[in-house]
Every structure is written in structure tokens, then in C-alpha cells.
Backbone bond lengths (Angstrom), bond angles and torsions (degrees), N, CA, C in turn:
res aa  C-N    CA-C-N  psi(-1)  N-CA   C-N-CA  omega(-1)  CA-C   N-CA-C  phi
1 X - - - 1.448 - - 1.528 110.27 -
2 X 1.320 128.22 -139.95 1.182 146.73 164.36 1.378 130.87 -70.95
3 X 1.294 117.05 41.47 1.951 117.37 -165.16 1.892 77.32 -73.89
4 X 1.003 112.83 -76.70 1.596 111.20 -155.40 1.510 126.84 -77.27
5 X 1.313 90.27 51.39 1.687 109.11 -177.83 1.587 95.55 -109.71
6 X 1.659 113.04 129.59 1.713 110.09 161.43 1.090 94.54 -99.66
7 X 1.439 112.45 162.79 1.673 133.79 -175.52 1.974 92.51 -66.09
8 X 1.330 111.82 -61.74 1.314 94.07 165.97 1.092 151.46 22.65
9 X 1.417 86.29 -105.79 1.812 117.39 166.16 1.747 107.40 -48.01
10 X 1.190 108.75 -26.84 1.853 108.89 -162.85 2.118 82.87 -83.23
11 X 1.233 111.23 -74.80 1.612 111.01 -175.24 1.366 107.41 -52.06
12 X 1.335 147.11 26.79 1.069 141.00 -167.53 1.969 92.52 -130.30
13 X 1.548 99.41 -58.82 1.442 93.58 -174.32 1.920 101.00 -67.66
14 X 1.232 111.67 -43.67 1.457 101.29 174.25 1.419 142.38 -66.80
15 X 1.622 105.47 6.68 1.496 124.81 162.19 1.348 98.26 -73.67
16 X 1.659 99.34 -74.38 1.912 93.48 176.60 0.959 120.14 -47.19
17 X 1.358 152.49 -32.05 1.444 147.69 -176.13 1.708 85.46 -64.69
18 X 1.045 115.58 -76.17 1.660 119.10 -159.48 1.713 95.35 -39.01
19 X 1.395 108.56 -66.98 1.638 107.69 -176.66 1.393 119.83 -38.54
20 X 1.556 128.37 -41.25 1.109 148.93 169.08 1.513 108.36 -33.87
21 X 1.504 103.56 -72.04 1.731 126.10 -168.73 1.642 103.92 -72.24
22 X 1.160 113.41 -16.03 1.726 120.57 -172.06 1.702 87.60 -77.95
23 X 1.818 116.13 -86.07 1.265 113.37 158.78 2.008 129.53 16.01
24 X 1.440 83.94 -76.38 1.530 103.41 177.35 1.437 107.57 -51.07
25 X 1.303 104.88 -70.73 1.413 111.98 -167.25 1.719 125.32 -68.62
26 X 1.436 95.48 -0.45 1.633 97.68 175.30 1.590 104.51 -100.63
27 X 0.998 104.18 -11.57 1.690 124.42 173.54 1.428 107.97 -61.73
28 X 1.475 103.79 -59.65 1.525 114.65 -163.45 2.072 91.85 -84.23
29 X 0.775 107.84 -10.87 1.439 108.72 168.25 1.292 107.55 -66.53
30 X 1.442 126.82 -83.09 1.050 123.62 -170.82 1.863 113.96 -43.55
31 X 1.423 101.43 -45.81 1.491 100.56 -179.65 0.976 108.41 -45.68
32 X 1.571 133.71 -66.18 1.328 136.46 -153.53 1.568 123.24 -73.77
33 X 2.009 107.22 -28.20 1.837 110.98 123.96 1.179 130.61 -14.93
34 X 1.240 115.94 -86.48 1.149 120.89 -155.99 1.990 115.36 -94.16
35 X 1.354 95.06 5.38 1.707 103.00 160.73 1.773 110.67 -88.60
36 X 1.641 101.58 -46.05 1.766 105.45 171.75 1.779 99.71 -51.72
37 X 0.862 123.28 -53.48 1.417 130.05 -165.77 1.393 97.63 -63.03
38 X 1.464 137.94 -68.48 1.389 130.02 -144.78 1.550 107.14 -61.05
39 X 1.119 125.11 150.05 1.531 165.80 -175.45 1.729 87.32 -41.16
40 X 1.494 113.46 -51.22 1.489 102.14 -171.83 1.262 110.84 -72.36
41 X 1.591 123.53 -25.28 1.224 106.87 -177.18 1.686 122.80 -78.86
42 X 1.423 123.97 8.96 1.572 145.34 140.56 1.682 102.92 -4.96
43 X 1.673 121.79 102.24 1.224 88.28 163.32 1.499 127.84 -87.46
44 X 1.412 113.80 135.30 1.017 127.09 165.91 1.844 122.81 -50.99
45 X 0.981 115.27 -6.81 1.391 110.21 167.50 1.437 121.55 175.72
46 X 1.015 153.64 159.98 1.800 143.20 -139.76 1.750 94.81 -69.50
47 X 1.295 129.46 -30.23 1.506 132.84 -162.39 1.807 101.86 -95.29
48 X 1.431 109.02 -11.34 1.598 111.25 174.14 1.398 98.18 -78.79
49 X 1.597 107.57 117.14 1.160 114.99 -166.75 2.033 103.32 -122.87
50 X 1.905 114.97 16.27 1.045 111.98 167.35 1.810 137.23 -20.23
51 X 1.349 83.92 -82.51 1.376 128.63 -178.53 1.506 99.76 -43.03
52 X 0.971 109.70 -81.56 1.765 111.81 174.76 1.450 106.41 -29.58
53 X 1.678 117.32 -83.14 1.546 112.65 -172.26 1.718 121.30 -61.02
54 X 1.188 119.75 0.22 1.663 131.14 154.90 1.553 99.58 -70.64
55 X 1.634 124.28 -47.32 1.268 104.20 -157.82 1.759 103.20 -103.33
56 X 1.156 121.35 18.97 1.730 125.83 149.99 1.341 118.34 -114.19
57 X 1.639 111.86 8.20 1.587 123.19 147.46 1.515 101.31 -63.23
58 X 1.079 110.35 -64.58 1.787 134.77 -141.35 2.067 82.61 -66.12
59 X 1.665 105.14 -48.39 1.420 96.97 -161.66 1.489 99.17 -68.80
60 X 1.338 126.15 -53.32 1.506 117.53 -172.72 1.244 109.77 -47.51
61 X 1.522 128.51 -60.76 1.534 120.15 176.77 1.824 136.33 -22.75
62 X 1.894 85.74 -62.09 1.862 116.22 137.26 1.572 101.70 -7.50
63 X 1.160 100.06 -90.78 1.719 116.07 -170.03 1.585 116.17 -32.34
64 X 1.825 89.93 -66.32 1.097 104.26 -174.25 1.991 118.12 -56.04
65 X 1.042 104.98 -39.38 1.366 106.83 162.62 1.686 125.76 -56.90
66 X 1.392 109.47 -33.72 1.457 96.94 173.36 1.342 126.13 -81.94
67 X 1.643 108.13 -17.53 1.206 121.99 171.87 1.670 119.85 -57.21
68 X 1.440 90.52 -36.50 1.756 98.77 177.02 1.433 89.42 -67.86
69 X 1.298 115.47 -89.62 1.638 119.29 -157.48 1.801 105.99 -24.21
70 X 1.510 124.85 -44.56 1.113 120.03 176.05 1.526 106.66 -49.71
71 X 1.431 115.95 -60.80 1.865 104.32 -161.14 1.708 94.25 -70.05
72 X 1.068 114.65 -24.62 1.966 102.16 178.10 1.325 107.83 -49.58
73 X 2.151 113.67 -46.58 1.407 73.97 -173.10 1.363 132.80 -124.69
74 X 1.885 114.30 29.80 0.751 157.72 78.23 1.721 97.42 34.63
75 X 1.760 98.66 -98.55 1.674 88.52 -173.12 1.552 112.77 -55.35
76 X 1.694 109.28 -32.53 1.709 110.01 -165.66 1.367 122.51 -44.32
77 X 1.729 112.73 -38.62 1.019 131.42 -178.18 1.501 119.81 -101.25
78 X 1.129 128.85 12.44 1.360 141.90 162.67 1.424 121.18 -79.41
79 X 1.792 104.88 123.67 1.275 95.66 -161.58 1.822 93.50 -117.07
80 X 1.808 112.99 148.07 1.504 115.15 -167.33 1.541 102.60 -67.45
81 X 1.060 134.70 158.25 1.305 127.84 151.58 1.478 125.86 -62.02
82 X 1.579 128.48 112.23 1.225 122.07 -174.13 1.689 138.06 -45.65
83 X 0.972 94.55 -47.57 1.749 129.78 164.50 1.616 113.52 -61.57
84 X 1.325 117.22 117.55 1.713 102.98 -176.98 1.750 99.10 -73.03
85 X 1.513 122.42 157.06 0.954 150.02 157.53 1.438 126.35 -49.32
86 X 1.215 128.40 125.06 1.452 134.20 -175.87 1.590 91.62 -102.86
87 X 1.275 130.58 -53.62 1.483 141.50 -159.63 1.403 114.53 -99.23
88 X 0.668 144.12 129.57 1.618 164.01 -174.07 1.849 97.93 -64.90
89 X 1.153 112.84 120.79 1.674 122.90 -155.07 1.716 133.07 -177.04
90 X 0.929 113.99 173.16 1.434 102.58 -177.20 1.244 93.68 -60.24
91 X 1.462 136.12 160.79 1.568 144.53 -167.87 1.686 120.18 45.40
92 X 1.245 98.99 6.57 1.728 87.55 172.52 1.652 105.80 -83.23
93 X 1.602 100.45 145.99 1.242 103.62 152.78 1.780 124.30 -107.40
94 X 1.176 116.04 126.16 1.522 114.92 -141.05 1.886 98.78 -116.77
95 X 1.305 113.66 149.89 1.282 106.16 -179.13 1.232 97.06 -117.64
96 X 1.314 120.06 125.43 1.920 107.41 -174.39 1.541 96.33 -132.25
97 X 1.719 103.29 148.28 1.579 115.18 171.27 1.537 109.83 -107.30
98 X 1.346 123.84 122.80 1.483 105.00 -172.63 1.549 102.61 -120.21
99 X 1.126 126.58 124.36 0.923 152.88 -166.87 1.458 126.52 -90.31
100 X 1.567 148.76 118.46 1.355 157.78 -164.33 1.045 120.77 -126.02
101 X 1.167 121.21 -161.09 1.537 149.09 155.19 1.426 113.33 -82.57
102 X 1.316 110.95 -36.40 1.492 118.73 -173.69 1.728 116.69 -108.55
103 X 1.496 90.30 -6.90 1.477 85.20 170.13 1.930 116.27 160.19
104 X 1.388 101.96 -173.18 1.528 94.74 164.39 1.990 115.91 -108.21
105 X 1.226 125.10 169.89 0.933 109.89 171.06 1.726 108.52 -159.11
106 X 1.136 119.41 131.14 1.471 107.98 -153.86 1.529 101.93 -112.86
107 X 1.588 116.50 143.08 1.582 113.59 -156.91 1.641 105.50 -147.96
108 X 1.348 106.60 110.86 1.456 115.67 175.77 1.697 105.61 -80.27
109 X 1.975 98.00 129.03 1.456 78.90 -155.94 2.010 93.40 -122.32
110 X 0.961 125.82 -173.27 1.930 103.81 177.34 1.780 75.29 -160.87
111 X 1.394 122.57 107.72 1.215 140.90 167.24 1.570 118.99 -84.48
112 X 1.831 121.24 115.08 1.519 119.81 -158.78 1.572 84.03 -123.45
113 X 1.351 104.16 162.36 1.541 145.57 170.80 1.688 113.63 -42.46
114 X 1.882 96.13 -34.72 1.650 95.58 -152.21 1.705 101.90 -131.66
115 X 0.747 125.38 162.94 1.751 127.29 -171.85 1.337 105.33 -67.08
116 X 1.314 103.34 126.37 1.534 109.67 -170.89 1.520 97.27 177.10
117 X 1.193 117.60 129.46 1.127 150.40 136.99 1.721 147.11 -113.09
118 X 1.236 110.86 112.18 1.520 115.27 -163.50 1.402 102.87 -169.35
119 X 1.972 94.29 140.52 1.460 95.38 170.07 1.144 114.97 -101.79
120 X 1.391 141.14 156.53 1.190 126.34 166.81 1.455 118.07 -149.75
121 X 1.583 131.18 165.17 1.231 92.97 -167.73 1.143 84.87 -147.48
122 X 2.122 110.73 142.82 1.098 128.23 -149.47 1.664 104.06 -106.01
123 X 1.386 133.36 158.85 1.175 133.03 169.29 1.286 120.48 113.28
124 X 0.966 138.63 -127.65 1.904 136.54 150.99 1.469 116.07 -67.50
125 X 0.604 151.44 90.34 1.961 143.76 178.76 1.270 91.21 -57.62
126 X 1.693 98.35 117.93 1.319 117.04 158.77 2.056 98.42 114.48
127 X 1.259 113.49 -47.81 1.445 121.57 174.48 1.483 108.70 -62.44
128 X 2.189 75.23 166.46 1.324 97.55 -174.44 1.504 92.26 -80.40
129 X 1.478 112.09 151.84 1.530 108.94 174.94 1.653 107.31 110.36
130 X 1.445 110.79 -37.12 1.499 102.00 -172.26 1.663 93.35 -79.74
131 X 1.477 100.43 170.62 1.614 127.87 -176.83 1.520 106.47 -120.68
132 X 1.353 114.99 153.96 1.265 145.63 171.11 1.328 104.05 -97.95
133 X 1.595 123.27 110.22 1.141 102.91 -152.68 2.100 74.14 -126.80
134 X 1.586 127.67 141.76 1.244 117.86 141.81 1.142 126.37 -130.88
135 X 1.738 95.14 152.34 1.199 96.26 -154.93 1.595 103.38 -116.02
136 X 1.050 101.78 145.80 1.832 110.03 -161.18 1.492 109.04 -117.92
137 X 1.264 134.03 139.89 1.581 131.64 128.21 2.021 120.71 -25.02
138 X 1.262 103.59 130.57 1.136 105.54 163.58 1.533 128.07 -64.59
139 X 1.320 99.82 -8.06 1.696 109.11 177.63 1.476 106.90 -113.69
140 X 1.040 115.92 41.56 1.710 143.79 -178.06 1.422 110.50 -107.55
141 X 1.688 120.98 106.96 1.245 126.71 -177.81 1.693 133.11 -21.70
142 X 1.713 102.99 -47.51 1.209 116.91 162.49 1.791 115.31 -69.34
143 X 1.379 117.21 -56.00 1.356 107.88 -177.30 1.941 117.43 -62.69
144 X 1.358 102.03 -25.88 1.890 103.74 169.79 1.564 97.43 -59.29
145 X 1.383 133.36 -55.35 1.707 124.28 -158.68 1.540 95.43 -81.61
146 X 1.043 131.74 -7.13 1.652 121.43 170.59 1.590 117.97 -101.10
147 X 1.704 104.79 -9.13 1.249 99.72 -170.86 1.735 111.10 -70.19
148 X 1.432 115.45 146.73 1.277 126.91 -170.98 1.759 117.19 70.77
149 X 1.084 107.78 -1.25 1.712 114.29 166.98 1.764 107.07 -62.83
150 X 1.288 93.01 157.86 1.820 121.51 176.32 1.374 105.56 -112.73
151 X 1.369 115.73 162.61 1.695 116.64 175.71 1.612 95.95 -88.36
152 X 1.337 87.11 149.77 1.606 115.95 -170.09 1.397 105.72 77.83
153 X 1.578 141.80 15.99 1.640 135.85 160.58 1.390 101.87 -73.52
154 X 1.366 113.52 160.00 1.566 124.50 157.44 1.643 103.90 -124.07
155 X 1.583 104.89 165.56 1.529 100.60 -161.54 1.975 71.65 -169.82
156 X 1.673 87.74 128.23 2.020 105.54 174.33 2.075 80.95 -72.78
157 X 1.412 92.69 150.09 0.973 98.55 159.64 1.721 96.62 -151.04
158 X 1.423 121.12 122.23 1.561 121.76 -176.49 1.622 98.65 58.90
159 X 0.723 103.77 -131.27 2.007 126.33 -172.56 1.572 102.13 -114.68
160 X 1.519 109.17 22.07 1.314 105.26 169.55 1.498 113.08 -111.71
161 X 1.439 122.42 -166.60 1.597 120.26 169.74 1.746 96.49 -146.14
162 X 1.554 106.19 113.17 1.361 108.22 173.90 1.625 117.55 -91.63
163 X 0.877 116.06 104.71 1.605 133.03 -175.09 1.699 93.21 -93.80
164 X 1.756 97.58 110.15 1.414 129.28 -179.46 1.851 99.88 -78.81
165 X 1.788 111.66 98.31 1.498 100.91 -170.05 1.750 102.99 -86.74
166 X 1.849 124.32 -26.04 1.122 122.63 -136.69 1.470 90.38 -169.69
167 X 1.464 125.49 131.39 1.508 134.48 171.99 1.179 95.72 -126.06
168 X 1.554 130.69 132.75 1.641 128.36 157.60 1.360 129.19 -126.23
């Protein structure tokens, strides 16, 4: 799995991921501006309902952009815990096996303070060696049933079984 992953490297690729999706979404901002705005989107008659659904495009996008800027700075100012982790917690990085009916599936996980969800994956992109690393909110369904766990606990989570392999 993940022995030679630093927390680091994980908040580092998931800044750029965030910067990445911020990018995007100020993009699709302006687009969805300046489509509410253009001349064609004019309604043509009380049931031309363009213009309107361009301009609760334009606002959700809005949203979606501040939401990024929040986890940017959010992560900016987030500091790792110095001390590695015994307990599964805000700053753990956690190795979990989750277990089904249909199968096992094994998940390097890096649990933060603040709402955020993203996968990202650390090491070479594209190589053998890099990790899939996700990274969750501590107020994240899976990270609440692991919170305060040790490696080697199990904990039901849904109709699954999360087998705690690694806390760091």
C-alpha cells in the first residue's frame, strides 16, 4: 500500500488538484456570464426561459468557485500534526481494507479538519509506485466510523467491514 507516502506530498498534490478545479470553474464562470448576458439569450417571448437558466448556471458556478477558494485556504493554513498518529483523526493518514459481499478493496485515506473531498494521486502520475491517495473531511461518513480507531481495529461501516491496516 502506502508505507512511503509523507502527508506532504498528499497536501501538495491536493493543493494542485484544488488549483486545477478552481481554474476550471472560474472558466465556466465567466462562460456561463457571458452566455446569460449575450443578445441570444433575449427572451423571445414570456415562455423563453434562456436567460434565466444561464443566469442559475452562472450563480451555481459562483458557488462552486468560492467553495474552492474556501478549501485553498483552508488547506493554506493547515498545519500537519508533528507527532505521527496512533488513532485515526484529523491528520491521520490511514490504510483501510473495506470489505463486502462483492469483495475487498483497499484505500489510502489522509483525513483533514475542513470539508474536502478529493482524490489524488501522489508519486509519478501515471507510474508504478504512485498512490491513489483520498482525501476526506473528518466529518465524512467513513472518517466519523474510523475516528479514534488503532491499526488492526475493525468497525461495520454500512454493509461493509473497514479493516484499520495502518494509522500515521
Amino acid at each position: 500500500m502506502a508505507a512511503g507516502i509523507a502527508k506532504s506530498d498528499v497536501l501538495s498534490a491536493l493543493q494542485q488538484a484544488l488549483r486545477t478545479r478552481l481554474q476550471r470553474a472560474q472558466a465556466a464562470v465567466a462562460e456561463a456570464f457571458d452566455a446569460a448576458t449575450h443578445e441570444q439569450s433575449r427572451a423571445e417571448n414570456k415562455y423563453d426561459t434562456r436567460a434565466l437558466e444561464q443566469s442559475y448556471l452562472s450563480a451555481g458556478q459562483t458557488a462552486r468557485v468560492e467553495a474552492l477558494r474556501r478549501q485553498l485556504t483552508a488547506l493554506h493554513h493547515y498545519v500537519l500534526p508533528d507527532a505521527p498518529l496512533d488513532q485515526v483523526g484529523p491528520g491521520a493518514l490511514v490504510e483501510v481494507v473495506l470489505s463486502d459481499a462483492k469483495g475487498e478493496q483497499q484505500r489510502t485515506l489522509l483525513i483533514l479538519p475542513f470539508d474536502v473531498a478529493e482524490t489524488v494521486e501522489v508519486g509519478e502520475v501515471g507510474e508504478v509506485g504512485s498512490t491513489m491517495v483520498h482525501v476526506v473531511a473528518a466529518a465524512a461518513p467513513l472518517a466519523k466510523a474510523l475516528r479514534g480507531r488503532e491499526a488492526e481495529d475493525e468497525v461495520r461501516f454500512g454493509s461493509r467491514v473497514a479493516y484499520v491496516a495502518s494509522v500515521r
